[in-house]
C-alpha atoms as an extended CHARMM CRD file, in Angstrom:
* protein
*
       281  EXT
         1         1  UNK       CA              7.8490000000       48.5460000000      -32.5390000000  PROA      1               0.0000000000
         2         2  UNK       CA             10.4710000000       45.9520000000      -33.3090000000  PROA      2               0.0000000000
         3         3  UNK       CA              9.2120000000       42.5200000000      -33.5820000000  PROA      3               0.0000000000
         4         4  UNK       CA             11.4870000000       40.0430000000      -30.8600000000  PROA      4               0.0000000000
         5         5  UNK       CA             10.5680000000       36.4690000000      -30.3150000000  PROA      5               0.0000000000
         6         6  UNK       CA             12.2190000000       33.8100000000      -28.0460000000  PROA      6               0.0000000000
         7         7  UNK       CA             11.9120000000       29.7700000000      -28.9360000000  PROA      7               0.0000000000
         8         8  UNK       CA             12.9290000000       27.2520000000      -27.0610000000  PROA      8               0.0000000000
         9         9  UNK       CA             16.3710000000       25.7660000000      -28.0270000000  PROA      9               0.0000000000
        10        10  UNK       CA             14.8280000000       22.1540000000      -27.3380000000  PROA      10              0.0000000000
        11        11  UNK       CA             15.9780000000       19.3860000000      -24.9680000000  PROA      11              0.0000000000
        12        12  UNK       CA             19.3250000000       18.0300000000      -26.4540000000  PROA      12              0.0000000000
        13        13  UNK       CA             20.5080000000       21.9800000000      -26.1580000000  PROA      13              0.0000000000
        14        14  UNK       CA             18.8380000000       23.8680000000      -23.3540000000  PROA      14              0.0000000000
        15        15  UNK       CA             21.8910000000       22.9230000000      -21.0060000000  PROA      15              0.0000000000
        16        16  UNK       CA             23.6720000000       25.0330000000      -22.7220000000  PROA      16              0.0000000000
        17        17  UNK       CA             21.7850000000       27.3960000000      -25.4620000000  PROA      17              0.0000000000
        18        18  UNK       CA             19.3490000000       29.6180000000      -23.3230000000  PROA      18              0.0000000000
        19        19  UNK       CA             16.9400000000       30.2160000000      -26.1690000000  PROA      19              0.0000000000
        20        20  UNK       CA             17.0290000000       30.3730000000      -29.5760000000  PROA      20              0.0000000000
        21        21  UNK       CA             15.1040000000       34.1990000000      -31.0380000000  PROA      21              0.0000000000
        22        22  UNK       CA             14.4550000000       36.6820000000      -34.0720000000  PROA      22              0.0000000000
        23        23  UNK       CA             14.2280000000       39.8860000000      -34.1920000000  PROA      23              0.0000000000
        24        24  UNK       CA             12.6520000000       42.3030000000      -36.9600000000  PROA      24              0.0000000000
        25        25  UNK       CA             13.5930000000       46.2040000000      -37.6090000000  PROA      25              0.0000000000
        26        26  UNK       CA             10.0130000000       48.7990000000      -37.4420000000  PROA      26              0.0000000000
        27        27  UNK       CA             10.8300000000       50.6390000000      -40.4060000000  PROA      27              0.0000000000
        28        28  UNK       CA              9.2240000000       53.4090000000      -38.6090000000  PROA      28              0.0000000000
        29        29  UNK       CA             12.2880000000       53.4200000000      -35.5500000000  PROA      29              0.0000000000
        30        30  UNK       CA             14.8170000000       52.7170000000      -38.3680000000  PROA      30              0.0000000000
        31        31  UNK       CA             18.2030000000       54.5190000000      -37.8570000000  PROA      31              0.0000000000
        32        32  UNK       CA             17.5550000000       55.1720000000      -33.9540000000  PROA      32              0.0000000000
        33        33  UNK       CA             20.0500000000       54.1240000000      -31.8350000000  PROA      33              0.0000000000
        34        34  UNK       CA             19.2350000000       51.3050000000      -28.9350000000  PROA      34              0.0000000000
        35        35  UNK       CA             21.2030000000       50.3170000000      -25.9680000000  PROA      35              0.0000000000
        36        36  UNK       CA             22.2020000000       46.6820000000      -25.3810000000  PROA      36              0.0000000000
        37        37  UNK       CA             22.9270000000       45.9160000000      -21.7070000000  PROA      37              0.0000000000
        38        38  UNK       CA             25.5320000000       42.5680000000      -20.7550000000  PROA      38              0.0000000000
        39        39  UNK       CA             23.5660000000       39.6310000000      -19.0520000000  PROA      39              0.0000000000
        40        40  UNK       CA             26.5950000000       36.8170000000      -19.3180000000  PROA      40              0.0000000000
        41        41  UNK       CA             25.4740000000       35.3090000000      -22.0300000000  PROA      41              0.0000000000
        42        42  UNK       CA             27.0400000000       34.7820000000      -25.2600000000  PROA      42              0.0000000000
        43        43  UNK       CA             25.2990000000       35.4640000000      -28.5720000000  PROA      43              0.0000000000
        44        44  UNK       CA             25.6570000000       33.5900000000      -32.3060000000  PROA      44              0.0000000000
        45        45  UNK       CA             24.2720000000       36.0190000000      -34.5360000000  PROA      45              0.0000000000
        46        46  UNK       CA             22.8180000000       35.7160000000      -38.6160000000  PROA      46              0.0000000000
        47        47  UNK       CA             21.6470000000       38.4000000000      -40.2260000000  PROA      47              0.0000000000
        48        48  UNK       CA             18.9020000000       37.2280000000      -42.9980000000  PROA      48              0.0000000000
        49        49  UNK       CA             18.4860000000       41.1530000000      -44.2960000000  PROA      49              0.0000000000
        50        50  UNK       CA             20.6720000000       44.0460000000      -44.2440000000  PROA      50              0.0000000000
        51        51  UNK       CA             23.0540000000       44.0850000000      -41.0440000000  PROA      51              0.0000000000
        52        52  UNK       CA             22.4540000000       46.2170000000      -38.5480000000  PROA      52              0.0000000000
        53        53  UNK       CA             25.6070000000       48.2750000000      -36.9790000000  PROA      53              0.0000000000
        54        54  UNK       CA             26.7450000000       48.2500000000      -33.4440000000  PROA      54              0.0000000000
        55        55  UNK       CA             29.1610000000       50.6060000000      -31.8800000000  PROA      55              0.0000000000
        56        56  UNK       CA             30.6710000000       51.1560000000      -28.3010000000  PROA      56              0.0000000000
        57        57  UNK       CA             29.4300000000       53.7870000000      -25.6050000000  PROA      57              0.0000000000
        58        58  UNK       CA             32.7310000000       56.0320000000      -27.0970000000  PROA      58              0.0000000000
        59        59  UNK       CA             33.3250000000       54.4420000000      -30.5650000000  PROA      59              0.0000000000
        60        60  UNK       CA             31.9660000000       54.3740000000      -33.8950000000  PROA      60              0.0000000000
        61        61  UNK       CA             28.8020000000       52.7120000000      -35.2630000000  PROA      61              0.0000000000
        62        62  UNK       CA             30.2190000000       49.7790000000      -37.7020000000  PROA      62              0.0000000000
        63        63  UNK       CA             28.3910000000       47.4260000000      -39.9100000000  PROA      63              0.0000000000
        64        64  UNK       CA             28.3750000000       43.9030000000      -38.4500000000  PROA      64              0.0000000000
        65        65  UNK       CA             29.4930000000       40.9710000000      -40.2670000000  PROA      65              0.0000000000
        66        66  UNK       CA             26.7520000000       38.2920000000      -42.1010000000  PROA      66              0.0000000000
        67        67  UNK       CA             27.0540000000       35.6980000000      -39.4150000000  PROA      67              0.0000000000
        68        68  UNK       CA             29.0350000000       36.6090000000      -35.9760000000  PROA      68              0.0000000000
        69        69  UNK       CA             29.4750000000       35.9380000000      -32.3090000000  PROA      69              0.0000000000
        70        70  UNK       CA             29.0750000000       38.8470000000      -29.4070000000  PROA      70              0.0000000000
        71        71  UNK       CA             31.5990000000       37.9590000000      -26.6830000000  PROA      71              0.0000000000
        72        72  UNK       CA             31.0980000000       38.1550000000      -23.1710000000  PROA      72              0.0000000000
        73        73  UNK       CA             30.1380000000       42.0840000000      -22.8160000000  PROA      73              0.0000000000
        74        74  UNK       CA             31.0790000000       44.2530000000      -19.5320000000  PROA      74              0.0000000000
        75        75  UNK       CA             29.8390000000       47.1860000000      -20.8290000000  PROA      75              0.0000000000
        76        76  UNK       CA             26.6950000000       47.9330000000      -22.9660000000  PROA      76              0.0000000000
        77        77  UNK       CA             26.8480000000       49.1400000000      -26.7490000000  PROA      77              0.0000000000
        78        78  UNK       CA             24.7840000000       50.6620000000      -28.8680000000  PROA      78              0.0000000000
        79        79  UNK       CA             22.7580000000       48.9490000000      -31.6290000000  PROA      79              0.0000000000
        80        80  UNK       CA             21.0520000000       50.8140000000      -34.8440000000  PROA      80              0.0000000000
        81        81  UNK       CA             18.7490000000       48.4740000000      -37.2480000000  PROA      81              0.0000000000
        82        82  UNK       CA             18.2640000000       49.4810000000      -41.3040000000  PROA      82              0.0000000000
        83        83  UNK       CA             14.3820000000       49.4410000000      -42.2250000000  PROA      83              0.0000000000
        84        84  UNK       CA             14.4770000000       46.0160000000      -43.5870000000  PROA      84              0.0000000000
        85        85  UNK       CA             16.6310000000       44.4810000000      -40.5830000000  PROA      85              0.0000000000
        86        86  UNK       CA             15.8960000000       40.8640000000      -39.8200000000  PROA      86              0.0000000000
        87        87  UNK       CA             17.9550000000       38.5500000000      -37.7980000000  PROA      87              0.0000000000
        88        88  UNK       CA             18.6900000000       35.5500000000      -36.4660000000  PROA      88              0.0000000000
        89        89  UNK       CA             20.6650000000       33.5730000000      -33.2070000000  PROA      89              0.0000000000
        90        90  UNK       CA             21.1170000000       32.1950000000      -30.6150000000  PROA      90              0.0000000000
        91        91  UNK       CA             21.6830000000       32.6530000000      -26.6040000000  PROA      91              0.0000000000
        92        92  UNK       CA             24.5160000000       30.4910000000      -25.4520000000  PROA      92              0.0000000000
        93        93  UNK       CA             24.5260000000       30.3980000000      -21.6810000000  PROA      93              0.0000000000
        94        94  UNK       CA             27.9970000000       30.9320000000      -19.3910000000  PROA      94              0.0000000000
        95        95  UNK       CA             29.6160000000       28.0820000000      -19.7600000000  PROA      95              0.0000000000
        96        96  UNK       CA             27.8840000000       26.7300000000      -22.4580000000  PROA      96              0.0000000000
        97        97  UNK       CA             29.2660000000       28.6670000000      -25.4680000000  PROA      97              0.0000000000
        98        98  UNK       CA             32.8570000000       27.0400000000      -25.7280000000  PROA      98              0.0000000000
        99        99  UNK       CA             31.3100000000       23.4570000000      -26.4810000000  PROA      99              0.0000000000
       100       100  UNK       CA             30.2610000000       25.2770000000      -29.7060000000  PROA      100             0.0000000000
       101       101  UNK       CA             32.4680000000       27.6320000000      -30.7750000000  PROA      101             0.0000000000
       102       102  UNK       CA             35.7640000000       26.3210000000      -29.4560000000  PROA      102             0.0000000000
       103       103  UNK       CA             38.1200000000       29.1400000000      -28.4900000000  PROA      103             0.0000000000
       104       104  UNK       CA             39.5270000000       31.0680000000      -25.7570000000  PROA      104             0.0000000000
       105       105  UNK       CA             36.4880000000       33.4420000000      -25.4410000000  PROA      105             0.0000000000
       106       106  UNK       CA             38.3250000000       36.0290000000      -23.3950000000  PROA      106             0.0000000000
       107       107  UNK       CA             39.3420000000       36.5010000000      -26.9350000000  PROA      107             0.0000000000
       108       108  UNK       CA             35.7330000000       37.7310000000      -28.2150000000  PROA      108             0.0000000000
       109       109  UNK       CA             34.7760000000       40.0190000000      -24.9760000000  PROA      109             0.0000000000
       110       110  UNK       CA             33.3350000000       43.2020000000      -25.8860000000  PROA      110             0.0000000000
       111       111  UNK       CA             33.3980000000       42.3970000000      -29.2420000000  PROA      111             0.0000000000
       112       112  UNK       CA             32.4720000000       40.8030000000      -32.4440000000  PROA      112             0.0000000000
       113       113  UNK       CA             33.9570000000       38.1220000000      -34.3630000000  PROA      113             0.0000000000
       114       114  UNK       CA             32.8510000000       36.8890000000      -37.5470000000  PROA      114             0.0000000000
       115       115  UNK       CA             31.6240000000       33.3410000000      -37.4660000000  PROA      115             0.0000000000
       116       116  UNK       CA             33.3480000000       32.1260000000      -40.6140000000  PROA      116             0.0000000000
       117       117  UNK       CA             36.6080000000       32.6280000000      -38.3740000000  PROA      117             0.0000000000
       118       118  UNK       CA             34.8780000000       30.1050000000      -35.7470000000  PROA      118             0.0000000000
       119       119  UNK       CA             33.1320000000       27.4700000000      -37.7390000000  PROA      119             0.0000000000
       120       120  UNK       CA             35.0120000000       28.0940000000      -41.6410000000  PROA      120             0.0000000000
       121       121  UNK       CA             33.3880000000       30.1970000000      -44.0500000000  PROA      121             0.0000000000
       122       122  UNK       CA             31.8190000000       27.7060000000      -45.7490000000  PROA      122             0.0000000000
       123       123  UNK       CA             29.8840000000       26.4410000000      -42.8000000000  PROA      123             0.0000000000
       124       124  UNK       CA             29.3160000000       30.4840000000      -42.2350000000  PROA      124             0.0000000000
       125       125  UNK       CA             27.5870000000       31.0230000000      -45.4170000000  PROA      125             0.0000000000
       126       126  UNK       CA             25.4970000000       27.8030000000      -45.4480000000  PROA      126             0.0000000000
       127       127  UNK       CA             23.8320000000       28.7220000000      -41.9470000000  PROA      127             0.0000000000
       128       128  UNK       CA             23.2690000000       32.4470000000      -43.4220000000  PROA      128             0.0000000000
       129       129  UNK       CA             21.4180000000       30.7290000000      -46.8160000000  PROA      129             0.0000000000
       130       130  UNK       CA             19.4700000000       27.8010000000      -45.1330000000  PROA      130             0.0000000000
       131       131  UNK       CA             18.3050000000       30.1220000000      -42.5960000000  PROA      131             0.0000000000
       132       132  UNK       CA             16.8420000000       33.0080000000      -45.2680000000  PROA      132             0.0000000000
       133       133  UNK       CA             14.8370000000       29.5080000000      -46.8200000000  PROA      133             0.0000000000
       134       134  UNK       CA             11.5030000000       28.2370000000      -45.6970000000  PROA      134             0.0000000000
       135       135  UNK       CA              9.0930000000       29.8750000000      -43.1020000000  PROA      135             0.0000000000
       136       136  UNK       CA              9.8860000000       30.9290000000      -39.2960000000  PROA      136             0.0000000000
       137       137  UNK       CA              9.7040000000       27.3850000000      -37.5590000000  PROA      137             0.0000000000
       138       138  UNK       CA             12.1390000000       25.9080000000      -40.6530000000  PROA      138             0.0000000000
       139       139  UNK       CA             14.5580000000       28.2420000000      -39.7260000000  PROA      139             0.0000000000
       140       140  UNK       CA             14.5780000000       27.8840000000      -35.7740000000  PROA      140             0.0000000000
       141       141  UNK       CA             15.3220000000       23.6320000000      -36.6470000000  PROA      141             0.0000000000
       142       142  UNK       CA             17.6120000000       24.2070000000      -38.8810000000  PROA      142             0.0000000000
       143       143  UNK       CA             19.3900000000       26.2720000000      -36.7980000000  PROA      143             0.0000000000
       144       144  UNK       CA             19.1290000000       23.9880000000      -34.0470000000  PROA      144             0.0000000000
       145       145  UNK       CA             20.7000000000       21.0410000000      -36.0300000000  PROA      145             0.0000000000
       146       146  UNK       CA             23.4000000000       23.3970000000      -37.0040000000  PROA      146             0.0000000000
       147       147  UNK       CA             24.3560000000       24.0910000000      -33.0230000000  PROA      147             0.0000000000
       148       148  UNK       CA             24.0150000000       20.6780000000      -32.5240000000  PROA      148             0.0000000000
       149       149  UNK       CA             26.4210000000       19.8750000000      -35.3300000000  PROA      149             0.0000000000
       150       150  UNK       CA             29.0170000000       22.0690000000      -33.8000000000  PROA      150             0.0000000000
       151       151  UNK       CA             28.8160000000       20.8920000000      -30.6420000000  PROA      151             0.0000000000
       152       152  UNK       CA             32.0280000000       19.0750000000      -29.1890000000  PROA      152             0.0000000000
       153       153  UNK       CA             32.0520000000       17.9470000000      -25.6980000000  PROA      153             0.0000000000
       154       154  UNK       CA             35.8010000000       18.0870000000      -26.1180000000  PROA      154             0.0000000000
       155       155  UNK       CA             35.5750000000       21.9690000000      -26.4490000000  PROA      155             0.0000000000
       156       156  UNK       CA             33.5260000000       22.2520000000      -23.6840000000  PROA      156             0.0000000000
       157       157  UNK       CA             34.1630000000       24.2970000000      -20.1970000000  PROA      157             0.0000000000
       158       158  UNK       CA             35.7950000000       22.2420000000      -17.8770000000  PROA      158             0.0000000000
       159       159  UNK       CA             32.6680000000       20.6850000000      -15.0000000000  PROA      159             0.0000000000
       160       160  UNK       CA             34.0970000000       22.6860000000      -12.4490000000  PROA      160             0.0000000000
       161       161  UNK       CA             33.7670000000       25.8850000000      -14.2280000000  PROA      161             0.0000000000
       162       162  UNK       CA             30.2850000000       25.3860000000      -15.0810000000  PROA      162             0.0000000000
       163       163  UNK       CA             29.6160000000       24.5110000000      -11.1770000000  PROA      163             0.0000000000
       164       164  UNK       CA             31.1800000000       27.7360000000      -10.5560000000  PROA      164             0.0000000000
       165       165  UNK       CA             29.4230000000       29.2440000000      -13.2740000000  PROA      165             0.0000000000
       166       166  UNK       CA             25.6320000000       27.3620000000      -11.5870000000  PROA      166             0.0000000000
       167       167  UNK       CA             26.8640000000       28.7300000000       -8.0700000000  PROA      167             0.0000000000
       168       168  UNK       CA             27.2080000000       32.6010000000       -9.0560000000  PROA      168             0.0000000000
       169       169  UNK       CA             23.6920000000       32.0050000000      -10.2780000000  PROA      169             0.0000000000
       170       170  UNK       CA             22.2170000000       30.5380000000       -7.3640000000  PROA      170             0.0000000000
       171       171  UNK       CA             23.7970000000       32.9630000000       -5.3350000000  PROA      171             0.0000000000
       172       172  UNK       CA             22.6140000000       35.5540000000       -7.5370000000  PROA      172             0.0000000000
       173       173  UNK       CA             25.8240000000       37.0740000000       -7.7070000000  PROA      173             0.0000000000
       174       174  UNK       CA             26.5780000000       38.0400000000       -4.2860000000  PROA      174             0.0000000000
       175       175  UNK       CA             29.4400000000       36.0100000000       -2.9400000000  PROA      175             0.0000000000
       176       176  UNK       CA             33.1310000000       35.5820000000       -2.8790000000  PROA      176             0.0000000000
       177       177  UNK       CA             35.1100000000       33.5930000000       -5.7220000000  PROA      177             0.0000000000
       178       178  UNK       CA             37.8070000000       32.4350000000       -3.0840000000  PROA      178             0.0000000000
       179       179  UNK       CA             35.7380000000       29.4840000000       -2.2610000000  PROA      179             0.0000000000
       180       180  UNK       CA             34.6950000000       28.6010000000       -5.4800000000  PROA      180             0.0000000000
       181       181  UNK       CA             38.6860000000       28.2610000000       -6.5220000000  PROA      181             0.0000000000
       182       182  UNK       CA             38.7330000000       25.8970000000       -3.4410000000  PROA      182             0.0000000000
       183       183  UNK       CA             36.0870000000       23.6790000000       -4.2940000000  PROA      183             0.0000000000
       184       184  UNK       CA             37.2690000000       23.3530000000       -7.8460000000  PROA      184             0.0000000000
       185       185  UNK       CA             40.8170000000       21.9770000000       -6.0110000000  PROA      185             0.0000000000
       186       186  UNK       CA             42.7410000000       24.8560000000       -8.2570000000  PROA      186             0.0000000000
       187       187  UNK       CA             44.8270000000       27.6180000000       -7.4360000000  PROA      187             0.0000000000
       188       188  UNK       CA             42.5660000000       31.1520000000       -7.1580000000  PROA      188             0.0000000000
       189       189  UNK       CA             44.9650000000       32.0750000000      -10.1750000000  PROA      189             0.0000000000
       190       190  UNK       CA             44.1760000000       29.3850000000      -12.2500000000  PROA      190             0.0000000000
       191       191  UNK       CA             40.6850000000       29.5170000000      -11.4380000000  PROA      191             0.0000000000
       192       192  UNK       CA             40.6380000000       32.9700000000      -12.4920000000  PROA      192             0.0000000000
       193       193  UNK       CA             42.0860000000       32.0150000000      -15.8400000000  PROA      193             0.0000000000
       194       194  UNK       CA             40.3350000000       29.0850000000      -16.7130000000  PROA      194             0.0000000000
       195       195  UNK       CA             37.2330000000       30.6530000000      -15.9580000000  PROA      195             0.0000000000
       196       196  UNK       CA             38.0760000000       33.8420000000      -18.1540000000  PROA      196             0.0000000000
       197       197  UNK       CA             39.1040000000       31.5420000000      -21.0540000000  PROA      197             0.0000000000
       198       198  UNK       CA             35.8690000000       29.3120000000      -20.8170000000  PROA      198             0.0000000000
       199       199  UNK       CA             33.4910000000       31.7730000000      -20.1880000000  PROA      199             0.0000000000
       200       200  UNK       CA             35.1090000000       34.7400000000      -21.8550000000  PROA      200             0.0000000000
       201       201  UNK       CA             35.4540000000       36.9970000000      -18.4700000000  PROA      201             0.0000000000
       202       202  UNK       CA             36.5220000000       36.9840000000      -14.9130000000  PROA      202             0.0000000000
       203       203  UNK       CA             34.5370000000       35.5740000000      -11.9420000000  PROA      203             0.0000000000
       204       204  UNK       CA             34.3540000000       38.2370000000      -10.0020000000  PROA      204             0.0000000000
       205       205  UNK       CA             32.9360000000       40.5110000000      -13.7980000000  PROA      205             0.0000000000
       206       206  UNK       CA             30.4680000000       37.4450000000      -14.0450000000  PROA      206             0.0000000000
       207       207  UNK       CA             28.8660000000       38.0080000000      -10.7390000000  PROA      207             0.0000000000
       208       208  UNK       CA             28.8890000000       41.3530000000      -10.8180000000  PROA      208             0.0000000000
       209       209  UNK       CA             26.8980000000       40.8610000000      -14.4200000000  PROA      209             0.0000000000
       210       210  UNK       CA             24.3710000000       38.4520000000      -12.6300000000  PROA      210             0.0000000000
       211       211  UNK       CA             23.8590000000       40.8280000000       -9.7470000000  PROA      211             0.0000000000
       212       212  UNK       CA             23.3260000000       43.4730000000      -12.0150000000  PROA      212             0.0000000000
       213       213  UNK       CA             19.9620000000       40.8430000000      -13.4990000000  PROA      213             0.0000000000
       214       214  UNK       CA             18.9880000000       40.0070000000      -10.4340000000  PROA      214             0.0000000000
       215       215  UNK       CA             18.4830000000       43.5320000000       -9.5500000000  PROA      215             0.0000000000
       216       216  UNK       CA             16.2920000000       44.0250000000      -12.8850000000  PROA      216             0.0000000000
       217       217  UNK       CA             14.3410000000       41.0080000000      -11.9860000000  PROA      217             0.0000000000
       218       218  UNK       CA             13.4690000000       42.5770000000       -8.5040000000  PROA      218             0.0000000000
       219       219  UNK       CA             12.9250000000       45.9930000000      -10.6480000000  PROA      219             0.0000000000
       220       220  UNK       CA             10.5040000000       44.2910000000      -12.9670000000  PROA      220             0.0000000000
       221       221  UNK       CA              7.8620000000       42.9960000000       -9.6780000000  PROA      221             0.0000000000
       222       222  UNK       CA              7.9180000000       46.6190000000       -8.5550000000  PROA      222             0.0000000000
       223       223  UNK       CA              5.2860000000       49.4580000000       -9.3430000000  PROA      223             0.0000000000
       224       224  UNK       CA              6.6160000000       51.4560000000       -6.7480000000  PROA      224             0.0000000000
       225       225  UNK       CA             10.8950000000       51.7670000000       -6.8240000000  PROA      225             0.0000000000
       226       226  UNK       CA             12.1770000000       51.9400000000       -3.1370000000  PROA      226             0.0000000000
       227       227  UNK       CA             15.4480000000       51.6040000000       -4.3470000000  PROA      227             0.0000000000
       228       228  UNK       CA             17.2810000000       51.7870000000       -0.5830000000  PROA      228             0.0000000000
       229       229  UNK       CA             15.6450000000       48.2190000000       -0.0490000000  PROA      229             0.0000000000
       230       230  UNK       CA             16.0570000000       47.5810000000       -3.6520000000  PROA      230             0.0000000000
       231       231  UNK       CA             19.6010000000       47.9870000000       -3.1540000000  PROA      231             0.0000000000
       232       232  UNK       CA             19.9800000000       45.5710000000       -0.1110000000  PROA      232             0.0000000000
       233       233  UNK       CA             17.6070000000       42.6750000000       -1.5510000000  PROA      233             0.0000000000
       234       234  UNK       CA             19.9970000000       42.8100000000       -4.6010000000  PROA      234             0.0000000000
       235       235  UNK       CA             23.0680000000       42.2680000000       -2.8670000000  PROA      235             0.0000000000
       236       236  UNK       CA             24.6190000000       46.0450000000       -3.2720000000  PROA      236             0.0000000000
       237       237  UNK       CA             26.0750000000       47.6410000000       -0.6140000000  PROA      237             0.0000000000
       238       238  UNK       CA             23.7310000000       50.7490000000       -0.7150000000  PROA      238             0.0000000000
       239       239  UNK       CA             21.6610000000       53.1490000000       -2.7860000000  PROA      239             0.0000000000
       240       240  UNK       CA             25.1160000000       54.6280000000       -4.3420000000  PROA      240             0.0000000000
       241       241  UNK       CA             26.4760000000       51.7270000000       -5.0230000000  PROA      241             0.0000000000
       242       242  UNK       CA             23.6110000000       50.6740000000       -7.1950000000  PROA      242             0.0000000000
       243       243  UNK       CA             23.2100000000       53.7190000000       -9.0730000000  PROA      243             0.0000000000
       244       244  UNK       CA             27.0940000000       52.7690000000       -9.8870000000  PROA      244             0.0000000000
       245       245  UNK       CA             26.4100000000       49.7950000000      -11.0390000000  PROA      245             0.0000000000
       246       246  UNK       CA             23.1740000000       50.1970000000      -13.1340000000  PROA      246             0.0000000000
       247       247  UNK       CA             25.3380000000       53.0790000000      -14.8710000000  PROA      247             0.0000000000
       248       248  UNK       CA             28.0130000000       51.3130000000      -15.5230000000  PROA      248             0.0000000000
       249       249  UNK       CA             25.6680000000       47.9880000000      -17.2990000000  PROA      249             0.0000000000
       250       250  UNK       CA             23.2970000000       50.9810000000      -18.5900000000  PROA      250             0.0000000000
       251       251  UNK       CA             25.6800000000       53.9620000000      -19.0760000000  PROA      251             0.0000000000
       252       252  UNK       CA             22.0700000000       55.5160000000      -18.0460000000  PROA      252             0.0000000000
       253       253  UNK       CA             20.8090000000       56.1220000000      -14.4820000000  PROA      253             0.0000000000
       254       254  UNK       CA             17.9290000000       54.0200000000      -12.7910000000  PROA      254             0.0000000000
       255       255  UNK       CA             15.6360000000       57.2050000000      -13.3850000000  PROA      255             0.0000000000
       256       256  UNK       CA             15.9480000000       56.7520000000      -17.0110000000  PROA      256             0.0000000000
       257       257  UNK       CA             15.2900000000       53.1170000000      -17.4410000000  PROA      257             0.0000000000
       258       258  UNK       CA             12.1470000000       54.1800000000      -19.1360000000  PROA      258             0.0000000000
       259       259  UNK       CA             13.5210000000       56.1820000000      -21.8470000000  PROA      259             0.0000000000
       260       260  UNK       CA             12.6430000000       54.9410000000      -25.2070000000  PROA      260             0.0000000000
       261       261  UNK       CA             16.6900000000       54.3440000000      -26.2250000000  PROA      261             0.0000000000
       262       262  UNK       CA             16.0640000000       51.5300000000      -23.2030000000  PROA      262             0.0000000000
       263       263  UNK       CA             13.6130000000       50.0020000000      -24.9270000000  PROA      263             0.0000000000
       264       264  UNK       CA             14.6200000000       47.0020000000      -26.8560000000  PROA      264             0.0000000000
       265       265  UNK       CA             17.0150000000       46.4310000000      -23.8990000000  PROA      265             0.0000000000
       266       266  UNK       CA             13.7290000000       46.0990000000      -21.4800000000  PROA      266             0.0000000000
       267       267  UNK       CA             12.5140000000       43.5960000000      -24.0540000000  PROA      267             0.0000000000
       268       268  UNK       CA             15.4440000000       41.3750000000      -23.8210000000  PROA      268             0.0000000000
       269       269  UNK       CA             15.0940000000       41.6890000000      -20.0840000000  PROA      269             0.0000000000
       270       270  UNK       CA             11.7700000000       40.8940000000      -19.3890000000  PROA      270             0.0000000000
       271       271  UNK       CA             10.3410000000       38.9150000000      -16.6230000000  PROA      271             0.0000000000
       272       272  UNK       CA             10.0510000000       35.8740000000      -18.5670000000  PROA      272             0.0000000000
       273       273  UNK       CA             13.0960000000       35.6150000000      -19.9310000000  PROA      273             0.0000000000
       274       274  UNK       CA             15.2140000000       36.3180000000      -16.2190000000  PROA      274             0.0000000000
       275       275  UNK       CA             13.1610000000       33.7630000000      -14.8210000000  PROA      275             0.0000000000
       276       276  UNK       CA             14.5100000000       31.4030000000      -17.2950000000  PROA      276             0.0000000000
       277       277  UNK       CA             18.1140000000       32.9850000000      -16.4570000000  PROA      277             0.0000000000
       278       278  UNK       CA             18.2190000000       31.9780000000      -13.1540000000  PROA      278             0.0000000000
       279       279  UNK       CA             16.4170000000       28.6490000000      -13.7630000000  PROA      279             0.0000000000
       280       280  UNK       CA             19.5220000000       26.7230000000      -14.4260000000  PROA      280             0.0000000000
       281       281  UNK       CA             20.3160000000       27.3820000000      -10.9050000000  PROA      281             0.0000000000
């Protein structure tokens, strides 16, 4: 099975760096492809073996870069590790990624962009060689100090985007962005676009992400699916409207959740890790 840990980011980063994690190929599940679902988040990526390739739901698979960045995703993608696959990163949360990377990240949705073209390639390459040095807990600190490095408060999302950003969370997805355009005293136009530049999509595709891991959170308590009342505790507006909606963040129906090309996606979706999600909120 493929080895995937979480570590905390520590205190000076956790407003805005959800965790920092590695993952490891099985040689034995080599070459199979795995689904990747969005969750809103914003990933820095280093690959300290071969790289692994990604492709989307109707595209190609293609070898990702050394060191990269996964935009904002509103669809899932497919993800297929070599037999010596080890990497790297970090989860930047909504409205925490700009302070460190510094660009309109509407730019980087659904895709990936190499980090040399965020940070220089010379700040690219030294992450990617001081993070194959030293032993597990070397490399989580020293990537740590090089987030911390790159962070600029003058990049950052604007406050009232990340109270927007705090409110879709608390709300768990289900409410209108109207008032949220109101209480930042902008324009719903502006809103919209300032919020798509500094958290790479709009608003309304946030909350409908957040929804979408609310509902797995519910999913996850459940040994028995009643997904009717599933359905109205998440905020849908019925059973079909779910089943839209998980297909369209799965591209597989709730039935199949179990299959085995789900399975590093349940893993980055566990309990644990949505209750940390939501606890900014």
């Amino acid at each position: 099975m493929t080895s995937y840990r979480e570590f905390p980011p520590g205190p000076d980063l956790s407003e805005r760096v959800e965790c920092l994690w590695t993952l490891a190929a099985d040689a034995a599940t080599a070459g199979e492809p795995s689904r990747v679902f969005p969750d809103g988040c914003v990933e820095l990526i280093v690959h300290l073996g071969t790289p692994w390739s990604w492709r989307a739901e109707d595209g190609e698979f293609l070898v990702q870069p050394e060191s990269f960045v996964v935009g904002q995703l509103t669809r899932p993608f497919w993800l297929r590790a070599p037999a010596d696959g080890l990497a790297m990163g970090a989860r930047l949360r909504a409205g925490g990624a700009r302070a460190f990377l510094g660009r309109d990240l509407a730019e980087c949705r659904d895709t990936v962009v190499p980090l040399a073209e965020l940070w220089g390639a010379d700040a690219a390459r030294d992450l990617a060689g001081a993070l194959r040095a030293g032993d597990e807990a070397g490399r989580v600190g020293r990537l740590a100090s090089a987030l911390t490095a790159h962070h600029d408060d003058a990049q950052a999302a604007h406050p009232a985007v990340r109270a927007a950003v705090a409110a879709i969370l608390e709300a768990r997805g289900s409410l209108r962005i109207a008032p949220l355009a109101r209480a930042a005293g902008w324009g719903e136009r502006h809103f919209q676009r300032r919020f798509e530049r500094e958290v790479g999509c709009l608003p309304r595709q946030f909350a409908r992400t957040v929804r979408f891991q609310h509902l797995l959170s519910l999913l996850g308590r459940e040994s028995r699916v009643d997904w009717a009342g599933l359905a109205w505790d998440s905020g849908f507006a019925d059973q079909a409207h779910l089943i839209r909606e998980f297909r369209r963040f799965t591209g597989a129906t709730p039935g199949s959740f179990e299959d085995e090309a789900l399975a590093l996606a349940r893993r980055f979706v566990s309990p644990e890790r949505l209750e940390r999600y939501f606890a900014r909120s």
